[in-house]
Legacy VTK file of the C-alpha trace (Angstrom):
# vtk DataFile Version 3.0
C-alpha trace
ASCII
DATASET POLYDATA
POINTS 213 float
-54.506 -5.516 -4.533
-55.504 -4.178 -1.263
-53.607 -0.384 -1.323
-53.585 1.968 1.620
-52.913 5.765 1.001
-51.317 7.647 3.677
-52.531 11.618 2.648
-55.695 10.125 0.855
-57.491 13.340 0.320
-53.892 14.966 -1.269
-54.033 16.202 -5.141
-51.788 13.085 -6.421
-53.882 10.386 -4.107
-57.248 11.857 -5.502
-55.759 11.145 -9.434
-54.610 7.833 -8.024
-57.321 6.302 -6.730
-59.260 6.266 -9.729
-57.099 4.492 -11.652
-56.364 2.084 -9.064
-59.444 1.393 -8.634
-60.689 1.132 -12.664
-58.686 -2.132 -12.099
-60.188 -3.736 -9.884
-57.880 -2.650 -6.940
-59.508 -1.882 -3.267
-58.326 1.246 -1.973
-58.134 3.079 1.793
-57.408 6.561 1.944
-56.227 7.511 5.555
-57.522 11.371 6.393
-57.750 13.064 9.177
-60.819 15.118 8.824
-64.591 13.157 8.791
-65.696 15.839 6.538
-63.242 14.500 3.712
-64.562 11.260 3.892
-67.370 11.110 0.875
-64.909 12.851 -1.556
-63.142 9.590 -1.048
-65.996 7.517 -1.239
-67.362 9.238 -4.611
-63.754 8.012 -5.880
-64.365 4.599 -4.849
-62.350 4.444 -2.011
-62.835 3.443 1.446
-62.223 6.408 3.998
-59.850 5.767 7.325
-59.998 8.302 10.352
-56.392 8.496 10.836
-54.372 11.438 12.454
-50.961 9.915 11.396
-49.154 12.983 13.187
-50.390 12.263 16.746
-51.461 8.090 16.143
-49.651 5.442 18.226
-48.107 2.229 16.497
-51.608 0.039 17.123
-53.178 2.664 15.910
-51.583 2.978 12.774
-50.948 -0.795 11.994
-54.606 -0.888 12.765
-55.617 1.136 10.017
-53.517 -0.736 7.090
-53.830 -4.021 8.477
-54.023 -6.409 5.646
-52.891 -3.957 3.030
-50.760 -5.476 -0.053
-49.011 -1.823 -0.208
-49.028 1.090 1.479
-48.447 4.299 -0.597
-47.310 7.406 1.481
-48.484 10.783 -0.292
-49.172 12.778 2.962
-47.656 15.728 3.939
-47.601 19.052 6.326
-48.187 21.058 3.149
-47.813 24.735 2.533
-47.991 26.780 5.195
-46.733 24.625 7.976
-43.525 25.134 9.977
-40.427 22.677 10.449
-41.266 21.111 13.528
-44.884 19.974 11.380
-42.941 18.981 8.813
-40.717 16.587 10.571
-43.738 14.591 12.136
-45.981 14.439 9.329
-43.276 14.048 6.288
-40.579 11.753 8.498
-42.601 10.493 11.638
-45.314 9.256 10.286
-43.402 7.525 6.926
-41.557 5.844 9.780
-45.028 5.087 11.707
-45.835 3.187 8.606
-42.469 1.294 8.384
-43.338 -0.493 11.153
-46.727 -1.803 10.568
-45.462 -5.406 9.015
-46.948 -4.737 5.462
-45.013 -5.753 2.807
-44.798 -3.043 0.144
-44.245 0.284 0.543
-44.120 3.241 -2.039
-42.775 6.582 -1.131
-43.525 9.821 -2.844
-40.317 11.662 -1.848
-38.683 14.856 -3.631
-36.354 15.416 -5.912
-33.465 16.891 -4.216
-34.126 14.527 -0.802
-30.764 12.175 -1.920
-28.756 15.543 -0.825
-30.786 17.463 1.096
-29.176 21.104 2.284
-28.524 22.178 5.970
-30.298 25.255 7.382
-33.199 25.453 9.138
-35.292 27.226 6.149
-38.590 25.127 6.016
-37.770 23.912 2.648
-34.526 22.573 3.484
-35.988 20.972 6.740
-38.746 19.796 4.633
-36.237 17.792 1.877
-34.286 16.296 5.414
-37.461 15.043 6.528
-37.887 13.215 3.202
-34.401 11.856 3.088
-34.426 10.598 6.563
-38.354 9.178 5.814
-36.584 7.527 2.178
-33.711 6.189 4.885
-36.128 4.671 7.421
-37.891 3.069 4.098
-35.071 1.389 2.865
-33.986 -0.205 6.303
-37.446 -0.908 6.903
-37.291 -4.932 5.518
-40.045 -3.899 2.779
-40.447 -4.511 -0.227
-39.987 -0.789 -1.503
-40.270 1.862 -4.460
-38.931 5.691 -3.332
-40.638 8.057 -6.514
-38.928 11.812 -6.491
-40.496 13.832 -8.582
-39.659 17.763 -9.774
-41.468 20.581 -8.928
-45.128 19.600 -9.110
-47.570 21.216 -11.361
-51.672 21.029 -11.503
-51.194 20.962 -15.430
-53.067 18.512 -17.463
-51.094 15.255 -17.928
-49.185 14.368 -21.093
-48.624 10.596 -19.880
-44.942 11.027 -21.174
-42.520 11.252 -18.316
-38.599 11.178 -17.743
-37.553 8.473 -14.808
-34.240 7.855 -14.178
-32.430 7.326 -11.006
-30.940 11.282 -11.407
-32.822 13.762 -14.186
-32.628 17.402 -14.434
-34.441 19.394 -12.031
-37.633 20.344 -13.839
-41.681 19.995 -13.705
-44.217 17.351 -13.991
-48.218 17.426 -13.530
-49.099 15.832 -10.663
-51.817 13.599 -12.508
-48.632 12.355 -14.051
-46.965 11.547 -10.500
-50.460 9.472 -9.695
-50.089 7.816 -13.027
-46.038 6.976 -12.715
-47.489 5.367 -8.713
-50.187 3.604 -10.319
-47.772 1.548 -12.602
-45.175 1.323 -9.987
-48.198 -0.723 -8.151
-48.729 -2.560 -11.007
-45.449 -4.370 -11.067
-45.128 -6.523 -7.649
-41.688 -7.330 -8.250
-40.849 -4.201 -7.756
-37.916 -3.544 -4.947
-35.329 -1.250 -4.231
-36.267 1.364 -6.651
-35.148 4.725 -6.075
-35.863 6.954 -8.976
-36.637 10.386 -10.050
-39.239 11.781 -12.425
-39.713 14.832 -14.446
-41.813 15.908 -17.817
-40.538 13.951 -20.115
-41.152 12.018 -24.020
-41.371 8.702 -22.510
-45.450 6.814 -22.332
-45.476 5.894 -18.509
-45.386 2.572 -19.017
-42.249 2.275 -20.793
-40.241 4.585 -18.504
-41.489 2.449 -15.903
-40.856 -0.683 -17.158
-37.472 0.884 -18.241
-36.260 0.936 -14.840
-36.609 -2.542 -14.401
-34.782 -3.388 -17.601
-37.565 -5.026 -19.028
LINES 1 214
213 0 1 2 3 4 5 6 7 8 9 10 11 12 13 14 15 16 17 18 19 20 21 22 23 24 25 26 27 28 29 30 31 32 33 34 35 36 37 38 39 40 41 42 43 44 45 46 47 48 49 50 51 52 53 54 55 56 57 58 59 60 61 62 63 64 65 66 67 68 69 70 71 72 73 74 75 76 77 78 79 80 81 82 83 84 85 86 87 88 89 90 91 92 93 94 95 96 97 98 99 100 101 102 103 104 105 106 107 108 109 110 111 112 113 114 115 116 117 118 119 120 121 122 123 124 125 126 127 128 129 130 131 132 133 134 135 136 137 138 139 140 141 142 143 144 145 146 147 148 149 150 151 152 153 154 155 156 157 158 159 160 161 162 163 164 165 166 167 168 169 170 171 172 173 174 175 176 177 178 179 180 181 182 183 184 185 186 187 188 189 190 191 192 193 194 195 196 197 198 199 200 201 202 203 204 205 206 207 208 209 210 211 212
């Protein structure tokens, strides 16, 4: 497959690209700093200049054209304000709606299906992922929305819980790359709107669970 990664130089896109590409996959990583670019190539992926936050439509379709899949792992991250988070976390998801590629997989939050009011960054931040996991599932793709717990930088177990509601909890982020990976994996994927936590379940299966396989 041909996968582009919106936030390519993030924690979960630098576990994922390895294992997409030990199978053979080719893989973009869209960043917005030149000095991150060999970190992606020493990964094995290809780097894109993209500053998804200020990038027209051309701009960004440019940059994914001929993609199988788009996978969106960017993000404002800590420190920034609401107004960041809105067009980084829900403007440029919806940049990426509209770029005519046929997959798309969303790395949303767990707690974005009922986000709270308030304009505390964290509860602006979960509204820009449930109105980013909205634009995704009018969007006409083909479509996988993964909402993970409270992420960790622990080793990973490769035993998850994925359901479409868990209790809140935590889960490594090599875990989330590895739960994106297999999501990738199956291309008759659609529709899929799950969360994931730490769990007793091999990737795979949980996976493949949710697909009644």
């Amino acid at each position: 497959m041909d996968i582009a990664i919106a936030g390519g130089h993030g924690q979960i896109a630098q576990h994922l690209i390895p294992l997409l590409v030990s199978r053979g996959d080719r893989v973009r990583g869209l960043i917005r700093k030149p000095e991150q670019a060999d970190d992606l190539r020493n990964l094995g992926a290809e780097p894109v200049l993209l500053d998804l936050e200020n990038a027209d439509d051309s701009e960004v379709a440019e940059a994914v054209r001929g993609a199988d899949a788009i996978v969106f792992a960017a993000g404002a991250g800590p420190g920034s304000g609401p107004e960041r988070k809105m067009r980084v976390d829900r403007d440029g998801a919806v940049k990426l709606t509209r770029t005519g590629v046929g997959r798309f997989v969303m790395l949303s939050s767990m707690g974005a299906d009922d986000p709270p009011e308030g304009d505390e960054t964290f509860a602006v931040y979960l509204r820009a992922k449930a109105q980013a996991d909205d634009a995704v599932k009018a969007s006409g793709m083909r479509y996988a929305i993964l909402r993970p717990g409270a992420l960790t930088d622990e080793a990973a177990t490769g035993r998850v819980e994925i359901a479409p509601s868990v209790p809140r909890g935590e889960i490594p982020r090599e875990d989330v790359a590895r739960i994106l990976a297999e999501i990738l994996a199956h291309d008759e994927i659609d529709a899929l709107v799950v969360e994931a936590t730490a769990g007793t379940t091999p990737v795979a299966d949980a996976v493949s669970g949710m697909l009644g396989d």
